[in-house]
N, C-alpha and C positions, 0 to 999 in steps of 0.2 A: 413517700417522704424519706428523705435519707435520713439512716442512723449515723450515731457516732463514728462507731468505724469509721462510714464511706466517706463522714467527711474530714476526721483526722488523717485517714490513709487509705484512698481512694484506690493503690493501685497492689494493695496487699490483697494475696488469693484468699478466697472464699475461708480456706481452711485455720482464719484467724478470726472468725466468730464467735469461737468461743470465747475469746478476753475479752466478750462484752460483759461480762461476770464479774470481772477486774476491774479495780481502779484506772482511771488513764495513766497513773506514773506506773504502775503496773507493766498496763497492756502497751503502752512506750515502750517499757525497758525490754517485753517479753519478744516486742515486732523486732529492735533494735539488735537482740541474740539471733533473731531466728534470719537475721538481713545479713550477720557478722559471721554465723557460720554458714550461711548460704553463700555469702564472697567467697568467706576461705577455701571451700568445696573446689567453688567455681577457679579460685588459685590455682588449689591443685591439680585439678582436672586439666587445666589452661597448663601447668610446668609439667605436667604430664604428656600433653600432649606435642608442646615442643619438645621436648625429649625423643619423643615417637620421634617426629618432624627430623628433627638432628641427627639420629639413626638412620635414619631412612637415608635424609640426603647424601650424609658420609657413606654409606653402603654403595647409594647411588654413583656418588665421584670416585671411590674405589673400583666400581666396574667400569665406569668409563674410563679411568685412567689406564685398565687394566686391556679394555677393549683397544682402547688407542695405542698401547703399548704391540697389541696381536699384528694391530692394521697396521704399522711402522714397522714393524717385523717381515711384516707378507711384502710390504712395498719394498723391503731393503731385499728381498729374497729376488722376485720378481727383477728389479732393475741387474741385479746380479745375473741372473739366469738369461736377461735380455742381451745384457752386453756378452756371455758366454757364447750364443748364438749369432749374435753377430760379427765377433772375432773369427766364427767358426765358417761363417758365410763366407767372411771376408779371404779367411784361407781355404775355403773351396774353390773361392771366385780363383783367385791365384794359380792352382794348380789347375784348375782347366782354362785357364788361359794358357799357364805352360807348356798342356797338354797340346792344346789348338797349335801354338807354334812351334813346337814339333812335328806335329803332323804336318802342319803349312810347309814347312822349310825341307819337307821330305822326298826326294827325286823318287823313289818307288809310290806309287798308286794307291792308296789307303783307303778302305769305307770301311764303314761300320754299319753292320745291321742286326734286324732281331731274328727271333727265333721262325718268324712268319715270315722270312724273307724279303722282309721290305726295307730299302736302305733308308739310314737315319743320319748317315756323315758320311761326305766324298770330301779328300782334300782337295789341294787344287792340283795334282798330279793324275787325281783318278775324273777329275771334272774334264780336263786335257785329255786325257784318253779316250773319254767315252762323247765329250764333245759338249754337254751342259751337267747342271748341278741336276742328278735325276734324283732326290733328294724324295722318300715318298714313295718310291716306284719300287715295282718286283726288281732284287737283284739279276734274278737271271733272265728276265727279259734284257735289262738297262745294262749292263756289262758283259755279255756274250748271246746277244738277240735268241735266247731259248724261249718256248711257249710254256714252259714246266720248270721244276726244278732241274737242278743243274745233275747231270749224273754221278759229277763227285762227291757231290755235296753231303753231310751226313747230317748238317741242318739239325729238325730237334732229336735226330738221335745219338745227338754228342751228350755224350755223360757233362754233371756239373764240375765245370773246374776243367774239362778236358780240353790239351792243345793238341792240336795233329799238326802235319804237313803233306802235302802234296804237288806232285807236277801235272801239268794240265796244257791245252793246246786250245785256246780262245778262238771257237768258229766267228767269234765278234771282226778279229784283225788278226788273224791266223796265226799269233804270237805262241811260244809256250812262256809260261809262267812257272815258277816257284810259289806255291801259296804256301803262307802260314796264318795258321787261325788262332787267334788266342780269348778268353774267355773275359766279357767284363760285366759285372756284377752293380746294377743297377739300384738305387735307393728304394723303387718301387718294389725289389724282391724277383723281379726279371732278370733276364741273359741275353746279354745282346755279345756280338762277336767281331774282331776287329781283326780283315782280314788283310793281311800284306802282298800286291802281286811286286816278285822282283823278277825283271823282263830277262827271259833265259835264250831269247830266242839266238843270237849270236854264238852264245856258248854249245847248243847245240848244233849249227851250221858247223863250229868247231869241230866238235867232237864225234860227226857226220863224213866230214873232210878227213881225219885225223883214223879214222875206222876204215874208208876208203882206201887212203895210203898204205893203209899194213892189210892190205887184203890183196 
């Protein structure tokens, strides 16, 4: 059988039993304080915990503003540094084309090779001479048909930076040559060598003819 309590106030905890002692304007008044400062608790608790909430979130949009500011920064860096490098490309592109047409428009005979003797650029003076682009291939096989290095040659034992010159007599086309080797300095940290024949072979018929005469 239900007591008064349960059936004045059904959904109050156990722990108001005791105002069965009480009058009902009593245990009314007593449920109605103990409901009044359980709200207020519950207020505070609740503007308290938005508060947390509030803090939290402004903390939160501070770092994010703050992160978004990092990421806008790196991207303004980046596009900078992109466009640096390809200004940079653009003027490299430039100068080896300038280069290339120089070497194109050159009546002396041009290649370039590496340290390993392999040619990596024949203009079209030295493709003329030797009859195709041997582009790949041992230089002294492809430019003076040798089975070995060339016997002038000082190849890798040319100091860094070092230009020599030499004359020489091409068992290829029985020419004598003028060589001048100059040293070029690779992105990879390589040495490749860029070497010049200028065709001497008349001037010494000259100077043959000329030694002849005063003998």
């Amino acid at each position: 059988m239900l007591s008064r309590r349960d059936l004045l106030f059904p959904d109050v905890p156990i722990v108001f039993c005791g105002f069965n002692n009480y009058s009902p304007a009593v245990t009314v008044l007593l449920v109605l304080l103990f409901l009044i400062a359980g709200r207020a608790f519950n207020i505070r608790k609740h503007h308290r915990v938005e508060k947390e909430l509030s803090n939290l979130n402004q903390t939160l949009e501070e770092k994010v503003a703050q992160r978004t500011a990092e990421l806008e920064n790196r991207e303004a860096e980046i596009v900078t540094n992109l466009t640096a490098i390809a200004e940079s490309e653009k003027k490299l592109l430039r100068s080896e084309n300038r280069f290339r047409q120089m070497m194109e428009s050159m009546s002396d005979p041009v290649y370039i090779g590496s340290r390993d003797y392999l040619i990596e650029y024949m203009n079209p003076a030295m493709i003329k001479r030797v009859g195709r682009d041997a582009t790949g291939e041992f230089c002294f096989k492809a430019l003076h048909d040798f089975e070995r290095k060339c016997p002038w040659c000082k190849g890798k034992g040319l100091a860094q930076g070092e230009y020599f010159e030499t004359e020489i007599v091409s068992p290829k086309d029985k020419h004598s040559y003028h060589l001048s080797c100059s040293p070029i300095f690779n992105d990879s940290g390589s040495i490749s060598d860029m070497i010049i024949f200028r065709d001497t072979t008349e001037v010494k018929k000259l100077e043959t003819q000329l030694c002849k005469r005063r003998n």
